[in-house]
C-alpha positions as YAML, in Angstrom:
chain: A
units: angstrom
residues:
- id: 1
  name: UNK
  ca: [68.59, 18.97, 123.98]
- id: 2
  name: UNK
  ca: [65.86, 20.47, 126.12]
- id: 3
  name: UNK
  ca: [62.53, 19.29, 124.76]
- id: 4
  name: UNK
  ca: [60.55, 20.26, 127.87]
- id: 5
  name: UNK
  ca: [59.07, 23.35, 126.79]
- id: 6
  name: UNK
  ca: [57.19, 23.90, 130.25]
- id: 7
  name: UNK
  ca: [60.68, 23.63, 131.96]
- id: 8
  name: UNK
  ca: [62.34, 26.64, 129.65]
- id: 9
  name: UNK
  ca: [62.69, 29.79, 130.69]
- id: 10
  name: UNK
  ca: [64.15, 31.47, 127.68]
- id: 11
  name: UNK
  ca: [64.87, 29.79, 124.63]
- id: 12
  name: UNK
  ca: [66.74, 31.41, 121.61]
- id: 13
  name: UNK
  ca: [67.61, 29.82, 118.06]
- id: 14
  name: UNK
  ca: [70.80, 28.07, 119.16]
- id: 15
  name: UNK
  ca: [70.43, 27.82, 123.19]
- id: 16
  name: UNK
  ca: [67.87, 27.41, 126.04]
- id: 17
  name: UNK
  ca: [67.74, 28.28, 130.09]
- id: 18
  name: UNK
  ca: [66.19, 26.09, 132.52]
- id: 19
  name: UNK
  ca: [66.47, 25.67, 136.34]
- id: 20
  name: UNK
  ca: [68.85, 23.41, 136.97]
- id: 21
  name: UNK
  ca: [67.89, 20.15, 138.79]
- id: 22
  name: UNK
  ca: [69.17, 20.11, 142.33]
- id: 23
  name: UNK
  ca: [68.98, 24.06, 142.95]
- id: 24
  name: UNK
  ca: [71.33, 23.45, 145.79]
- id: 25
  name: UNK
  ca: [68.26, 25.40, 147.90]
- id: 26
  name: UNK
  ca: [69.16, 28.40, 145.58]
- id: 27
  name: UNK
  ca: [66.52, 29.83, 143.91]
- id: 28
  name: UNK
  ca: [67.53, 31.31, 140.24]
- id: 29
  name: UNK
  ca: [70.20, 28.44, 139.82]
- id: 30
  name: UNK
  ca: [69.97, 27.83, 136.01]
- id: 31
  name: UNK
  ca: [71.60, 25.82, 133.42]
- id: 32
  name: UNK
  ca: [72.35, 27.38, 129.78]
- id: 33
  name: UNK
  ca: [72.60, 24.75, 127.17]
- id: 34
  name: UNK
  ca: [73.06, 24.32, 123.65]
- id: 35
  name: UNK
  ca: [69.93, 23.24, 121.94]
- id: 36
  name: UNK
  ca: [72.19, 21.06, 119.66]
- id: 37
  name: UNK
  ca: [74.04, 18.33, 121.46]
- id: 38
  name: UNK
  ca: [78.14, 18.99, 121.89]
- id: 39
  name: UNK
  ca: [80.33, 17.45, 124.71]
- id: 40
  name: UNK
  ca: [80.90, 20.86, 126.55]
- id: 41
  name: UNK
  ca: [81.17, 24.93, 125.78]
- id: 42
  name: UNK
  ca: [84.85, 23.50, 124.38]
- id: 43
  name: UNK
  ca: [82.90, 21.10, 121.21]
- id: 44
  name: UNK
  ca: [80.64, 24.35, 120.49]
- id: 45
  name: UNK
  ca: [81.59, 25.53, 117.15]
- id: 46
  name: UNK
  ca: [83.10, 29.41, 117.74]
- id: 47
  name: UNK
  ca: [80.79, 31.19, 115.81]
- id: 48
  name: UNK
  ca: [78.11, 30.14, 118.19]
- id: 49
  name: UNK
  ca: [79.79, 32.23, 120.95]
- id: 50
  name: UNK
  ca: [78.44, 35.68, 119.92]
- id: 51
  name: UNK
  ca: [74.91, 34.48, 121.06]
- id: 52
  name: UNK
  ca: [76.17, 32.85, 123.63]
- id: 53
  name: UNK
  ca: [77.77, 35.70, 125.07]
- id: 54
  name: UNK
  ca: [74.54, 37.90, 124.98]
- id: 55
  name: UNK
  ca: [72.20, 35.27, 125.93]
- id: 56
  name: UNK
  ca: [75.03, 35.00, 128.91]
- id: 57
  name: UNK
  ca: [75.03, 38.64, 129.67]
- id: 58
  name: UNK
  ca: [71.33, 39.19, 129.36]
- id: 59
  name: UNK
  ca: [70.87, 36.39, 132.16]
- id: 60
  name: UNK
  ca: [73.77, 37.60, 134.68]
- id: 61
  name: UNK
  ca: [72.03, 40.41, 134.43]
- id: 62
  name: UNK
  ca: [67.99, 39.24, 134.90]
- id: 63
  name: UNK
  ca: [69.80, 36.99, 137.89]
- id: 64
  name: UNK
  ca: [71.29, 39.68, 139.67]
- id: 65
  name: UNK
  ca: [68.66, 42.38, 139.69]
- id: 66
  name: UNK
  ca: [65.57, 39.92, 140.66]
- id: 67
  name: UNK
  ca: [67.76, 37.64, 143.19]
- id: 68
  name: UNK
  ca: [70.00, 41.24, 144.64]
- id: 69
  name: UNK
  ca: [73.02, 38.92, 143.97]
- id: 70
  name: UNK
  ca: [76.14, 38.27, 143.21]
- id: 71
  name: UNK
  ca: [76.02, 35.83, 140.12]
- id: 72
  name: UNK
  ca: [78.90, 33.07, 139.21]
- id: 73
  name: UNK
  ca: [79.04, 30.82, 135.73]
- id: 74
  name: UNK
  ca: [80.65, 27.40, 135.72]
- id: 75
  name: UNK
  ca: [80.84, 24.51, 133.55]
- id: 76
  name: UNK
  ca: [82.90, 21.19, 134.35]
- id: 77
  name: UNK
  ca: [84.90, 20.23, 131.24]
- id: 78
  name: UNK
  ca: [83.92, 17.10, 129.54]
- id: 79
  name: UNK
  ca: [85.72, 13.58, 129.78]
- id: 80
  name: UNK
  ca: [89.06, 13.97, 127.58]
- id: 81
  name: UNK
  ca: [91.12, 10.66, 127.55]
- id: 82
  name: UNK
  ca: [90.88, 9.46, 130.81]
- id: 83
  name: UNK
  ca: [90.43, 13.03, 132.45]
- id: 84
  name: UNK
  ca: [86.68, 14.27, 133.81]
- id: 85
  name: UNK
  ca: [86.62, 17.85, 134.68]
- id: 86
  name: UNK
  ca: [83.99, 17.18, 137.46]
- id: 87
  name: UNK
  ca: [80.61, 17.16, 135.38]
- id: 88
  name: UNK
  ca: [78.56, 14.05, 134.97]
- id: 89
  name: UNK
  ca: [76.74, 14.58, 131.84]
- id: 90
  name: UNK
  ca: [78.32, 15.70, 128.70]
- id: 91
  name: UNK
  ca: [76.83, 18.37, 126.85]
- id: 92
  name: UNK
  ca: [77.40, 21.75, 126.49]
- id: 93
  name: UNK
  ca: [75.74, 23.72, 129.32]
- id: 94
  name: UNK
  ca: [76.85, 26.95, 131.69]
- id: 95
  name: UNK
  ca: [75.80, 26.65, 135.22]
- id: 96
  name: UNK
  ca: [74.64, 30.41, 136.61]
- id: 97
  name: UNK
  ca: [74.14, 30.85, 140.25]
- id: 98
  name: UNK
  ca: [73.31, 33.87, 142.14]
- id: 99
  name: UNK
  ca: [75.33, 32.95, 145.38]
- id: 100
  name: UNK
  ca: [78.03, 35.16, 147.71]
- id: 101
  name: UNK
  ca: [80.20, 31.63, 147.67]
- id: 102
  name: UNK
  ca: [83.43, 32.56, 146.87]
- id: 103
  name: UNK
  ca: [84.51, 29.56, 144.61]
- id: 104
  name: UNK
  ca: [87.46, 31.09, 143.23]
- id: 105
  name: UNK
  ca: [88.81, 31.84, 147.05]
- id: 106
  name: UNK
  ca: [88.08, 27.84, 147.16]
- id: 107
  name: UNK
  ca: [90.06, 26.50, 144.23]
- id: 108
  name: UNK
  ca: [92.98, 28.44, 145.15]
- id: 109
  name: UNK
  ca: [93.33, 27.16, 148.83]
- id: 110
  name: UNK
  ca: [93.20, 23.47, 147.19]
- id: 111
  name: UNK
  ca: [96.19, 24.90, 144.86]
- id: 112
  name: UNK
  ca: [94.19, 24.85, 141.57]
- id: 113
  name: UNK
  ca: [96.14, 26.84, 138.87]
- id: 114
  name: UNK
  ca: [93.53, 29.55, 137.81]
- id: 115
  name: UNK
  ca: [93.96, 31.07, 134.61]
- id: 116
  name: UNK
  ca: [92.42, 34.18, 133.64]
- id: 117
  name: UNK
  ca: [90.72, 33.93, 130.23]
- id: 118
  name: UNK
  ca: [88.95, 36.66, 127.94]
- id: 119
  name: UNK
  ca: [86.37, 33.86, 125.89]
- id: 120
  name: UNK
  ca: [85.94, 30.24, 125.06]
- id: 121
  name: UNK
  ca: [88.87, 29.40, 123.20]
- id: 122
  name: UNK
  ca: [90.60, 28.05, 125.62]
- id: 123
  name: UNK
  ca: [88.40, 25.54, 126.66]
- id: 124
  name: UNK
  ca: [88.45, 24.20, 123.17]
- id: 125
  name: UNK
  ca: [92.35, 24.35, 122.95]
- id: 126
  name: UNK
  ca: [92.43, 22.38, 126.27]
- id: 127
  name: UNK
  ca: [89.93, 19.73, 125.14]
- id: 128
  name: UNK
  ca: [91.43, 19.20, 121.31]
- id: 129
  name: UNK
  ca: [94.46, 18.13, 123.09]
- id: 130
  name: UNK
  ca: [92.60, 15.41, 124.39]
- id: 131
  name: UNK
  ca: [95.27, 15.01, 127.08]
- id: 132
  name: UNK
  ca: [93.21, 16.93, 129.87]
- id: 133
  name: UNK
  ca: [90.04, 18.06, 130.97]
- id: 134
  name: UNK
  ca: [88.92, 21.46, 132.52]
- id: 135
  name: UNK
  ca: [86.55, 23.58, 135.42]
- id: 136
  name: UNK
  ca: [85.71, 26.63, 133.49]
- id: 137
  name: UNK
  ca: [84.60, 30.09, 136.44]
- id: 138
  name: UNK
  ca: [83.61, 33.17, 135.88]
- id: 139
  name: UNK
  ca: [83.31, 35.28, 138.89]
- id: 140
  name: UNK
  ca: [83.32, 39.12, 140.30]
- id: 141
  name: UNK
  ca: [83.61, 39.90, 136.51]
- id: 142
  name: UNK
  ca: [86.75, 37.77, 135.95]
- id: 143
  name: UNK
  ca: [87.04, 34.56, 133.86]
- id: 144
  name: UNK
  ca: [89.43, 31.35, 134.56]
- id: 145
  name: UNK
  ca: [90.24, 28.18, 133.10]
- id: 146
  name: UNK
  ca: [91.48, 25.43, 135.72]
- id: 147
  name: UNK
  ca: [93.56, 22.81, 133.46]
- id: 148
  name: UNK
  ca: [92.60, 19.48, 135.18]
- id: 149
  name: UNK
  ca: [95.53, 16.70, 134.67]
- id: 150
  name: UNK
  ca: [93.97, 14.12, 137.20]
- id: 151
  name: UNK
  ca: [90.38, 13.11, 137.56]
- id: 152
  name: UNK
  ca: [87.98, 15.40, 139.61]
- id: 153
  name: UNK
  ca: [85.19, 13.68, 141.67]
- id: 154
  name: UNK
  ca: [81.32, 14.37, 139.64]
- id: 155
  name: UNK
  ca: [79.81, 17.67, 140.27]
- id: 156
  name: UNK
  ca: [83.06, 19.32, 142.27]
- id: 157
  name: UNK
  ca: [82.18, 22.80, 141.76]
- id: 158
  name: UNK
  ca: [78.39, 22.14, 142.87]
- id: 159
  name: UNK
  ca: [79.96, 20.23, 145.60]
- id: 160
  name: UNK
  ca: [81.71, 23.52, 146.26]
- id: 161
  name: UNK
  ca: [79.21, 25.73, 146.33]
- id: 162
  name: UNK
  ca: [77.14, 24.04, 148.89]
- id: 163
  name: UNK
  ca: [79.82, 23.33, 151.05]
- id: 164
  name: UNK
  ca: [80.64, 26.82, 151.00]
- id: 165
  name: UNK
  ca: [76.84, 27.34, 152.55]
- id: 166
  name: UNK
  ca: [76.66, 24.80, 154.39]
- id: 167
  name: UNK
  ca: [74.43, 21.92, 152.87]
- id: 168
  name: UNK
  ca: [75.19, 18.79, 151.54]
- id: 169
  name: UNK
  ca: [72.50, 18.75, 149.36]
- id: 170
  name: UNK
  ca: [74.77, 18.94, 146.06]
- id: 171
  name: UNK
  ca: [74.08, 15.58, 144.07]
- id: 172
  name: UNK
  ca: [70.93, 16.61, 141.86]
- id: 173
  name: UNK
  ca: [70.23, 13.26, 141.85]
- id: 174
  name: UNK
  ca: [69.61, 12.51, 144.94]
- id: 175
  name: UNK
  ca: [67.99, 16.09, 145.78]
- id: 176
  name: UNK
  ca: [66.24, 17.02, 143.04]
- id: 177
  name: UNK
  ca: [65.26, 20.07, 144.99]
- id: 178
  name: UNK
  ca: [61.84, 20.21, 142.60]
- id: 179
  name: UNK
  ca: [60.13, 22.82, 144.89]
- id: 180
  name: UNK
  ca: [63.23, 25.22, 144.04]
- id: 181
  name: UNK
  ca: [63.31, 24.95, 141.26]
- id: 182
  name: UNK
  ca: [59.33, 25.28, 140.24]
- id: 183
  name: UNK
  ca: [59.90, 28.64, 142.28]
- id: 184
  name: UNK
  ca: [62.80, 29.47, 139.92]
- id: 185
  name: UNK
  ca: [60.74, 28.53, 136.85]
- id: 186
  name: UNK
  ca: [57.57, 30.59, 138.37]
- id: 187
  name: UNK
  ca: [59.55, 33.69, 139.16]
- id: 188
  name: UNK
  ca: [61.86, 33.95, 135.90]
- id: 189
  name: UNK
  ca: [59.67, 33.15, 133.18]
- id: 190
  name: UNK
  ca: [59.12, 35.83, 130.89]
- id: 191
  name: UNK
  ca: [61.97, 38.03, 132.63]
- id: 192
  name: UNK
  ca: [63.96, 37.94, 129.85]
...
């Protein structure tokens, strides 16, 4: 749960946005995530997704327009027996970037299985199985679901997206990128 009110840029009953640690040197890279703690979007009960889905619109949309960009979502699936779908902390949270980096273009040169998907369901079909974990994309208006059956290394599709401009700045740990994202904070607050 988000508890750092100066770091929230919108906040609704069940969800929040906030710049996402380690903005990659993008400005408007934000995180949406459940107030309430669950492992991923795939342990978020389904009646939840209605708000989601307009809180998600409403910010693809604020993204685009201010940043004159292209916008993708992501969200590494959670550990599932001894599968990790790439993120490093579990909790439910959508990763929006406005970047040109095609990441679906990516996955499918590594041979990555992408399946198109309308919603969420899937991720929680995927993850009650408990016998795999999951990258979850949503790009040039299209949704997919990547079923991962072997381990992914932490933060692959961040790792992706800088590689794909160039930087190797992708572990938010180790760049923190604070002046980003205090720019991203400054420029979206109250957009919404």
């Amino acid at each position: 749960q988000i508890n750092r009110e100066r770091e929230v840029v919108h906040r609704t009953v069940n969800f929040s946005i906030t710049p996402a640690l380690g903005q990659i040197g993008i400005e408007g890279y934000l995180l949406l995530c459940s107030n309430e703690h669950f492992v991923g979007i795939c342990g978020m009960p389904s009646d939840l997704d209605g708000e989601l889905e307009t809180l998600l619109d409403r910010t693809k949309k604020v993204i685009g327009e201010i940043y004159s960009s292209p916008v993708i979502v992501f969200e590494h699936g959670p550990k599932s027996a001894c599968y990790k779908g790439g993120g490093c902390l579990e909790h439910a949270r959508l990763h929006i970037v406005p970047t040109n980096v095609d990441v679906r273009r990516f996955l499918l040169k590594k041979d990555f299985v992408l399946e198109e998907v309308e919603g969420f369901d899937r991720l929680r079909q995927i993850y009650s199985r408990e016998e795999s974990s999951y990258l979850f994309l949503e790009q040039n208006g299209k949704r997919h679901v990547v079923e991962t059956k072997v381990p992914l290394i932490s933060q692959y599709l961040r790792r992706v997206i800088a590689f794909g401009l160039g930087r190797e700045n992708w572990d938010w740990r180790k760049y923190p990128d604070r002046k980003t994202f205090e720019k991203t904070l400054q420029t979206l607050r109250g957009k919404f």
